[in-house]
N, C-alpha and C positions, 0 to 999 in steps of 0.2 A: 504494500500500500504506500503508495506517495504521500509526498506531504500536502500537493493540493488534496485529493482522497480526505485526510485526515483532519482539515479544516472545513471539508463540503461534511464530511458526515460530522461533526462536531456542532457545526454551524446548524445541521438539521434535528441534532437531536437538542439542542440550545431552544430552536423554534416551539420543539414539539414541549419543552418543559414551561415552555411560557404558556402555551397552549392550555396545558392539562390544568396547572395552577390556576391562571383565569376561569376553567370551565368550573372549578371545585370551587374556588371562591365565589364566584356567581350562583354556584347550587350552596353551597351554605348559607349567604348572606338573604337570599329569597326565599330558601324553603326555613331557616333561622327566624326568620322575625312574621313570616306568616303565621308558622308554628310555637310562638315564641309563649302562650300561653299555656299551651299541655307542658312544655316545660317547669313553666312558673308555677303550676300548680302541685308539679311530683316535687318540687322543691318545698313548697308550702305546707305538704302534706309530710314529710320529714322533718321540718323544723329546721330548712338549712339557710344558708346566706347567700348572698352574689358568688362566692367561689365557688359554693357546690352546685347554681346554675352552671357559669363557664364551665366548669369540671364535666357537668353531663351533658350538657352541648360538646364540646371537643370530644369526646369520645362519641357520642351517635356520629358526627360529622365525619370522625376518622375512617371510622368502618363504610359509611354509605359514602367516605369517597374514591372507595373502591371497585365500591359497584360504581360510579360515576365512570371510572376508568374503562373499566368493562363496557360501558353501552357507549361512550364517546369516542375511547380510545381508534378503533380503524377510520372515523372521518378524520381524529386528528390527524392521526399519519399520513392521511393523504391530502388534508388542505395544505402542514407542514410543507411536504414537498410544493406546493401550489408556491406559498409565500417563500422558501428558501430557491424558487428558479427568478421568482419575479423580483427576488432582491439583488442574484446576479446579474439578472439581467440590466435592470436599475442601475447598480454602481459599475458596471461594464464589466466585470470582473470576468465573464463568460470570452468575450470576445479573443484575447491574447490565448487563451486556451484552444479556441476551435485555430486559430490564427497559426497555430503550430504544430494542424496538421493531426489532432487527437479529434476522434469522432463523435459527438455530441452524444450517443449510447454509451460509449466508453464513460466518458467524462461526469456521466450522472450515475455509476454504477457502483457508486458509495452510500448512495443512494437508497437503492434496492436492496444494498446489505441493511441498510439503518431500515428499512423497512420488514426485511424478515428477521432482526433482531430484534424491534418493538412488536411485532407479530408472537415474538417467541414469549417475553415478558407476559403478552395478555394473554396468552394460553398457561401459562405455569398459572397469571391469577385465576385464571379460569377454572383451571382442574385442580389446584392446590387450595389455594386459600379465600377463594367463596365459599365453595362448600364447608370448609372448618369454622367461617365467621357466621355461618347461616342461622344459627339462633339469634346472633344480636343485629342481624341486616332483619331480621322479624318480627323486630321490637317500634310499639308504635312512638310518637315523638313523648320522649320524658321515662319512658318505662326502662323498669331497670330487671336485674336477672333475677328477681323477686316478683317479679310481674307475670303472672298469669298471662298469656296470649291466646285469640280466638281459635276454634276447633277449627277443621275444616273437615266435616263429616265423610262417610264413606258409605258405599256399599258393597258388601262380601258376596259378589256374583258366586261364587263356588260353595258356601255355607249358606246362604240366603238372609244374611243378615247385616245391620244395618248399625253401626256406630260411631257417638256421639259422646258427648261431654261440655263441661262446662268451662274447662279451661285447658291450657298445655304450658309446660314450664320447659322446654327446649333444652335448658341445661342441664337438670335431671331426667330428659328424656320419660316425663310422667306427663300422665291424664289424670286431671281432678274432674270427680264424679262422673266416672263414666258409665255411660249407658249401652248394653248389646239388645238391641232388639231383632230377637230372631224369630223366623219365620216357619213354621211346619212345612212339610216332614223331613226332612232331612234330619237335624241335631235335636228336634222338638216335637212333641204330637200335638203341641199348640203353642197359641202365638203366645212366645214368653220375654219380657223385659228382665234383664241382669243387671243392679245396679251394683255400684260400690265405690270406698270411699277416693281409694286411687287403683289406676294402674299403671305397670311399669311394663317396657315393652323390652322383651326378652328375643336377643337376634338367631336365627342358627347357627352353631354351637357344632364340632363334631367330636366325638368320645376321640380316649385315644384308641379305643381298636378302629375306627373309623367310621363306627356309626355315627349318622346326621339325624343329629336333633331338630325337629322342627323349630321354628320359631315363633311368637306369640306375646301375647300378655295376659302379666299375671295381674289377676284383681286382689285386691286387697280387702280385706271386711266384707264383703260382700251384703245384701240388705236382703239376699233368701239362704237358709241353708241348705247347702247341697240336696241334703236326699228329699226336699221338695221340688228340686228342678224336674221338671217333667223330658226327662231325655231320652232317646233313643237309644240303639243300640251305637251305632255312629258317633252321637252325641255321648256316649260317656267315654267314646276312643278318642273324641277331640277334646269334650270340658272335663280340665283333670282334679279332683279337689286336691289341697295338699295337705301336711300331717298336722299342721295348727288347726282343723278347722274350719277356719275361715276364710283363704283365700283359694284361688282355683285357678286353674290357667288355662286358658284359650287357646287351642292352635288356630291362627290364620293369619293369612299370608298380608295382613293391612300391618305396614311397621309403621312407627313413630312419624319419620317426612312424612307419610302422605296424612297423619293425620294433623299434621300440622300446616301451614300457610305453606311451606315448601314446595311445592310441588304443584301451588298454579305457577311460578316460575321456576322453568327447568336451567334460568342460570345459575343456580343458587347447587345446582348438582353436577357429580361428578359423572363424568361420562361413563364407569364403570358401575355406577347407579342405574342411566340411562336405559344402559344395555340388560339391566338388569329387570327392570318396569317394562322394557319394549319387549321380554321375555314372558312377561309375566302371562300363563295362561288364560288368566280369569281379567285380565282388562281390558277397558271399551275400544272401539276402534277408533272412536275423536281421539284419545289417550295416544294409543299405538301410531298415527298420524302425526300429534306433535310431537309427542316424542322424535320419531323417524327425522321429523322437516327439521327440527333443534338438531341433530345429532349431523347429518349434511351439512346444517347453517357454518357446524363448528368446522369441519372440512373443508369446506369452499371461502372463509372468512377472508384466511391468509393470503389465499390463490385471489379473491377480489381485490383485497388491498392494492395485492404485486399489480394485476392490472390496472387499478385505479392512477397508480403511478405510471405505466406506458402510456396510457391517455393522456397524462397531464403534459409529462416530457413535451410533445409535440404542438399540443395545443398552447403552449407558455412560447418555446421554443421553438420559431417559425422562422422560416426560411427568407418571409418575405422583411423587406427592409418596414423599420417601425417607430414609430414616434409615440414619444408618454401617453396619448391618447388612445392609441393603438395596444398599447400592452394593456392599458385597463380594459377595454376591450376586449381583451385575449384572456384576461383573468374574467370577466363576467361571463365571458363564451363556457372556461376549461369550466368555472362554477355550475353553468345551466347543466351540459352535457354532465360532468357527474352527479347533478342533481337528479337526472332524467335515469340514472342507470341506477341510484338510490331506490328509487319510487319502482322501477322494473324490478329490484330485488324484495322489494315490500310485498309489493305484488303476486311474486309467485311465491312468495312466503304463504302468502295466504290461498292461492289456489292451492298448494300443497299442502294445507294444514284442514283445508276445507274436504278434498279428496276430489277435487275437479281436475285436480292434474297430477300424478303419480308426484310421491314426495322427491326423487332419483330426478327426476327431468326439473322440477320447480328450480330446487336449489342448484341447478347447476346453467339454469336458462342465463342468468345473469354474466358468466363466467364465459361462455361461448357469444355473446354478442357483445360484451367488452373485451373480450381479447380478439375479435373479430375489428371492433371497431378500432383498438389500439394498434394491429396491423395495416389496416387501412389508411392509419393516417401518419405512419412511418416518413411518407412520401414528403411530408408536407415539413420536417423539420429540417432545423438548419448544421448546417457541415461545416 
């Protein structure tokens, strides 16, 4: 790497850090002071002062500015490049470089490394450390890991049953007062409500000879004793009581994320999750669809970025001769067109999640008529 190289990609990842900061400061200081009362009142409601406001504002703010990072970060990478060609172009800095006979591909392809190393960064936050911060990106404005959070109910297609609850605490991975409403015949010879005071959701487990422990939850206290449950034969191979008593455990395949808010957003999960849910027997085919179109989106992100930037190259960097006028011109142009390929990939996001258009061809419709369009317009930049 040269030492131009070293200053073009320096110069662009300089861009992108003013970028990302602005984008965060902007989402703290509006969603902050909209928000600014659920705060004042968790504070009120502990008996604290202005420090322990600022103290729980900075920490929500930290965590959700990485999901920030997550949903902005590929436009920024690709206006970055937009504003690092239009500032060499600006200070003529380009010129002595094409002038000596290096090829304008060449010469931006410090470029495309700073692009598939910011690409790499948002895929480690992607698969590493969302999914590990997802209880506190779940937490509404002011709530703390004391904080109860809303259920987000289920239904047990394969059991026929239906569970609820009155809260989720993410960090211990508990259901407060939770409800199984199950359904005959399968586990019941009639329709029976299970309630109790908590549950805790038990993962599979395998012995060490190798047997696979199903996975489940265990209720706690329960509000009927067992040998009034009206169960099946079935029903007493999946509800098991244990030796207290009082609690009993459930085999079914519903774990903790999905009963939690996790899982209307699949960025919040790890791909080996993903593949795990798009396996799942007993789930709906809406479910199996976005999962699928999320799981492509994640595939093809890096690959749009890369072309996002062969677009730009050409459309900033034009062959024809050009005056200030001209270039902003040529920035409002490279804006419109990757706006237009933005809203194309929105697009068949959603024909693919809808099932109007196989999820395989949605996510990748974007990718073949931007690298279509980025070859086409090769022609038109400057040497």
């Amino acid at each position: 790497m040269t030492t131009y190289d070293r200053y073009l990609l320096f110069r662009y990842f300089h861009i992108i850090a003013v970028f990302l900061i602005a984008s965060i400061g902007l989402f703290a200081v509006i969603d902050g002071f909209t928000n600014l009362d659920s705060f004042q009142e968790s504070v009120e409601e502990a008996n604290g002062n202005s420090m322990m406001l600022l103290n729980l504002m900075a920490h929500h703010y930290f965590y959700h500015s990485l999901m920030v990072i997550d949903l902005a970060g590929p436009s920024i990478v690709v206006i970055s490049a937009v504003s690092t060609l239009a500032l060499l172009l600006k200070s003529g800095e380009i010129h002595p470089v094409l002038a000596a006979g290096i090829p304008t591909y060449r010469l931006t392809l410090p470029l495309a490394f700073g692009v598939l190393a910011i690409s790499g960064a948002l895929l480690a936050n992607q698969e590493l450390v969302l999914p590990a911060i997802a209880p506190k990106l779940q937490r509404k404005h002011g709530q703390s890991a004391e904080d109860a959070q809303n259920v987000d109910p289920q239904f047990d297609l394969r059991w026929q049953m239906f569970l609820t609850g009155e809260g989720v605490y993410p960090e211990e991975k508990r259901l407060h007062k939770p409800q199984f409403r199950i359904q005959p015949p399968l586990l019941t010879t009639d329709y029976f409500t299970l309630e109790a005071e908590d549950g805790i959701y038990l993962p599979p487990q395998s012995d060490e000879d190798g047997t696979q422990r199903p996975g489940g939850w265990l209720l706690k206290q329960t509000s009927v004793p067992f040998q009034e449950f009206p169960l099946t034969e079935l029903g007493r191979q999946n509800i098991v009581p244990q030796p207290n008593g009082t609690d009993v455990f459930i085999n079914t395949h519903l774990s903790f994320s999905q009963m939690s808010r996790k899982t209307s957003n699949y960025r919040l999960m790890g791909t080996p999750q993903l593949l795990r849910f798009l396996h799942e027997p007993y789930g709906s085919d809406i479910s199996r669809r976005g999962i699928l179109m999320h799981l492509h989106s994640r595939i093809t992100q890096p690959l749009l970025t890369l072309v996002g930037l062969y677009i730009v190259i050409p459309l900033i960097v034009r062959k024809d001769r050009m005056s200030t006028m001209q270039q902003v011109t040529n920035i409002a142009t490279c804006v419109i067109v990757l706006a237009i390929i933005y809203g194309v990939s929105i697009g068949s996001s959603f024909l693919g999640q809808s099932g109007i258009v196989p999820a395989e061809q949605a996510a990748w419709v974007p990718i073949v008529l931007g690298g279509s369009l980025a070859g086409w317009l090769t022609g038109s930049v400057r040497t």
